[in-house]
C-alpha positions in Angstrom: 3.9 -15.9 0.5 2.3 -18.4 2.5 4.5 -21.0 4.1 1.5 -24.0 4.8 -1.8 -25.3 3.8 -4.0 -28.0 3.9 -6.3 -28.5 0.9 -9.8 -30.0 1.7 -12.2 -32.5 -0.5 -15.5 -32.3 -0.1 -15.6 -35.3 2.7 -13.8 -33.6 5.1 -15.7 -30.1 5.2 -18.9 -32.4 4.9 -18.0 -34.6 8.1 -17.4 -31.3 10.3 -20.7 -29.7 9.0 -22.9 -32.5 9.9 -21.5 -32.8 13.2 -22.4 -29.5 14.0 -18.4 -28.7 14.3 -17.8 -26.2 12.0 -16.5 -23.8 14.7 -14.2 -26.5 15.6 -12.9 -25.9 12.0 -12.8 -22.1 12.3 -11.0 -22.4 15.7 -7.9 -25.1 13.8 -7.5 -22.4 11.0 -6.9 -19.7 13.5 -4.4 -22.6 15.5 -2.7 -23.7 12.1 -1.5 -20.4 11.2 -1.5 -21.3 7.2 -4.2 -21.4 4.9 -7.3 -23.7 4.3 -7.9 -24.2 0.6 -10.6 -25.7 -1.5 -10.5 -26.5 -5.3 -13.9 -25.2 -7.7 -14.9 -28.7 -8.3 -15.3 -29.1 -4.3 -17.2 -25.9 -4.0 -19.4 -26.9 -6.5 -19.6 -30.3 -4.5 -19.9 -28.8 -1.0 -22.0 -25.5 -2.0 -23.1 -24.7 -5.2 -24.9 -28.0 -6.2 -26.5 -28.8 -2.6 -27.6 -25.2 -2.3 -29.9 -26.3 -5.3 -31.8 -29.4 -3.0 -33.8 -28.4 -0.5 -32.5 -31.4 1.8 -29.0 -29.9 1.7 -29.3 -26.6 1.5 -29.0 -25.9 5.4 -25.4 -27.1 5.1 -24.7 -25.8 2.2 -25.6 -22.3 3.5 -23.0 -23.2 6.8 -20.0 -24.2 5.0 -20.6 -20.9 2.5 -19.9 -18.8 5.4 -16.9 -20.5 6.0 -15.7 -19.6 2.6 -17.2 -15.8 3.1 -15.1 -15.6 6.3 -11.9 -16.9 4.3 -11.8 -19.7 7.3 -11.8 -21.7 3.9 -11.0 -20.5 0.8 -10.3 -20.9 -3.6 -6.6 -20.4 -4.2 -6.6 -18.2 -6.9 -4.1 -16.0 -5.8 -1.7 -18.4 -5.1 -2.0 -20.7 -8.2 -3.3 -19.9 -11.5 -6.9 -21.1 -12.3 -6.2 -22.3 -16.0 -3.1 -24.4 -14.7 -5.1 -26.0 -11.9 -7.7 -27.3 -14.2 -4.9 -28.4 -16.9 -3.2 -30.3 -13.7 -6.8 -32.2 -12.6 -7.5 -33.4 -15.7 -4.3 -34.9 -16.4 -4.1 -36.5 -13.0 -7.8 -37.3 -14.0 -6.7 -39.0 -16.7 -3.6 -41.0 -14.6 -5.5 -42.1 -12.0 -8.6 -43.4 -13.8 -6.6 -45.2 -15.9 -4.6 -47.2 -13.5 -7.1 -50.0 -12.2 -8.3 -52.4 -15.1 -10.9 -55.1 -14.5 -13.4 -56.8 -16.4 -12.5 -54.9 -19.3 -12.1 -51.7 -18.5 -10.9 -49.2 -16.6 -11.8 -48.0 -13.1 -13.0 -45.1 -12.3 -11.8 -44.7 -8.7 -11.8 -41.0 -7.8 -14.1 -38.1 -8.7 -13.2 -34.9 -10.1 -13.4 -33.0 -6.4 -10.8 -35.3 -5.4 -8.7 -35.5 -7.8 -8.4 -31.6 -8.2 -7.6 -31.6 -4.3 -5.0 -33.8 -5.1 -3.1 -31.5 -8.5 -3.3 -28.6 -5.9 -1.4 -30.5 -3.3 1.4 -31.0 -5.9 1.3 -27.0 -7.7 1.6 -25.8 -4.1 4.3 -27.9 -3.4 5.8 -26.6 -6.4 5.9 -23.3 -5.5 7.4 -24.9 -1.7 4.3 -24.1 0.5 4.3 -27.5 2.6 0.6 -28.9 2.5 -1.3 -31.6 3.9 -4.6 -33.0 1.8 -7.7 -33.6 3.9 -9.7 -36.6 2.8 -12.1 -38.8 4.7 -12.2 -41.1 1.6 -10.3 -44.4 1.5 -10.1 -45.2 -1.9 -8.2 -41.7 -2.5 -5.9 -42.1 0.9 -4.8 -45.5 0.1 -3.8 -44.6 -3.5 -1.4 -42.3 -2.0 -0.4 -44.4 0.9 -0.7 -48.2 -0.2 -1.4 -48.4 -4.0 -1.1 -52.1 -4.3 -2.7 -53.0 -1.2 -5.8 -51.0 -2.7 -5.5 -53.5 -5.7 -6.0 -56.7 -3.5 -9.3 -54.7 -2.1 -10.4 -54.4 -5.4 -10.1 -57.5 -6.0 -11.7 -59.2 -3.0 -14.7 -56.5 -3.7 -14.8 -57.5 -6.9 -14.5 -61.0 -7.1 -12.8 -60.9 -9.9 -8.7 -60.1 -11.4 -7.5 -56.4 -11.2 -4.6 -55.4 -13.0 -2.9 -52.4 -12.1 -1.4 -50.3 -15.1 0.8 -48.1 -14.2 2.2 -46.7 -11.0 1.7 -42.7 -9.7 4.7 -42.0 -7.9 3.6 -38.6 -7.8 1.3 -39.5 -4.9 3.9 -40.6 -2.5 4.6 -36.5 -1.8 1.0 -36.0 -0.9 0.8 -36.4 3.0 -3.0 -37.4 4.0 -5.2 -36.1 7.2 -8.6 -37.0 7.4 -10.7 -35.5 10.1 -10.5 -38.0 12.7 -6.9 -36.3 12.8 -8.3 -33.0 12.7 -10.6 -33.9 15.3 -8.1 -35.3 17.9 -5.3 -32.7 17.3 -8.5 -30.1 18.5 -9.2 -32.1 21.4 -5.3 -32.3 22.6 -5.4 -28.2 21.8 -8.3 -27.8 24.4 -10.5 -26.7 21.6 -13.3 -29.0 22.5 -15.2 -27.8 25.3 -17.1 -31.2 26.5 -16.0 -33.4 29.2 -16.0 -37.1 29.5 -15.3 -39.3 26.7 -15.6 -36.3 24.7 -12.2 -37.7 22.2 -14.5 -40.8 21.6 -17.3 -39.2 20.9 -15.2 -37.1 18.3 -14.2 -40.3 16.6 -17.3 -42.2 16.3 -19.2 -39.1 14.9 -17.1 -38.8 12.1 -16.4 -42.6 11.4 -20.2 -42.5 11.2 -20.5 -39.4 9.0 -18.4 -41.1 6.5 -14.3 -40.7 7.7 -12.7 -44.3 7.3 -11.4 -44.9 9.8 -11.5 -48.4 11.9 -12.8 -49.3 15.2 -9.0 -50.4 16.1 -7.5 -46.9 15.1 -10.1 -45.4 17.4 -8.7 -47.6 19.8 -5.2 -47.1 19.8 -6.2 -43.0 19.0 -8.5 -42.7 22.4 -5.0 -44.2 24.4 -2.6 -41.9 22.6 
């Protein structure tokens, strides 16, 4: 049995592939010792779909040899399929119902995400310790800060959001997103670039989508 994992949304893989970093990723599997997992919903978000549009398709065709060389890979023989996709849609169903505003309710994480986030908890279950990689902030702050996502919402919005119901669930899901990733391969001596080189790490993926703030790169770069 495997004793750690860290299960990836789509973001995450995304952000290393468009840096051109995806032997960065292959070099942290082999550091990590555990197991890189990825749901169906984000392989069909990360492969299967942008294998289909021509602009993608290069990328597509790079991450889907990370998932033929098991650096990533679908977790089917640790947890069963047909409870994974019972899990997401009832965490699905949870999360987009917590958020009301104008009416309605707010749809605030996609189905990739959200079936990250139900295989986070059935590994935990079965007492594999795991991490969930997300460069999103909407999905890291419902885990971390639920109500301070709320005031967002509602200075976005303009407008009143009430939040329904609380997820408690979410307070055992510890959050990474690649900026991490990327600064625990620099202090490994996995990058192979000189000067300013941690920066650079930062800013690439801030700008390919990680959220993370000018301060954090700040106070990251002095660590």
């Amino acid at each position: 049995m495997i004793q750690k994992a860290i299960v990836f949304d789509s973001g995450t893989i995304i952000n290393f592939a468009m840096n051109g970093m995806t032997d960065l990723l292959r070099q942290l599997k082999a550091e990590f010792k555990g197991k890189f997992f990825i749901t169906e919903d984000v392989k069909y978000e990360i492969i299967d779909r942008p294998l289909k549009i021509s602009r993608f398709e290069l990328e597509a065709l790079v991450i889907n040899k990370l998932l033929e060389d098991k650096v990533i890979e679908l977790p089917y023989d640790i947890v069963d399929k047909s409870k994974l996709q019972t899990k997401t849609n009832e965490i699905n169903d949870m999360l987009n119902h917590t958020y009301f505003a104008r009416g309605e309710f707010m749809k605030i994480m996609d189905k990739g995400e959200v079936s990250a986030v139900a295989l986070c908890l059935l590994l935990a279950e079965k007492g594999i310790k795991n991490a969930l990689a997300v460069d999103e902030r909407t999905t890291r702050m419902m885990c971390e800060m639920p109500h301070n996502l709320l005031k967002i919402f509602q200075d976005k919005l303009h407008t009143r959001v009430e939040m329904k119901r609380e997820n408690p669930f979410l307070n055992e899901i510890k959050v990474i997103r690649s900026s991490e990733l990327m600064y625990i391969a620099y202090k490994k001596g996995l990058v192979k670039l000189k000067n300013h080189v941690l920066e650079a790490l930062l800013y690439a993926v801030k700008f390919k989508g990680c959220a993370i703030s000018f301060e954090e790169i700040d106070r990251m770069k002095n660590l």
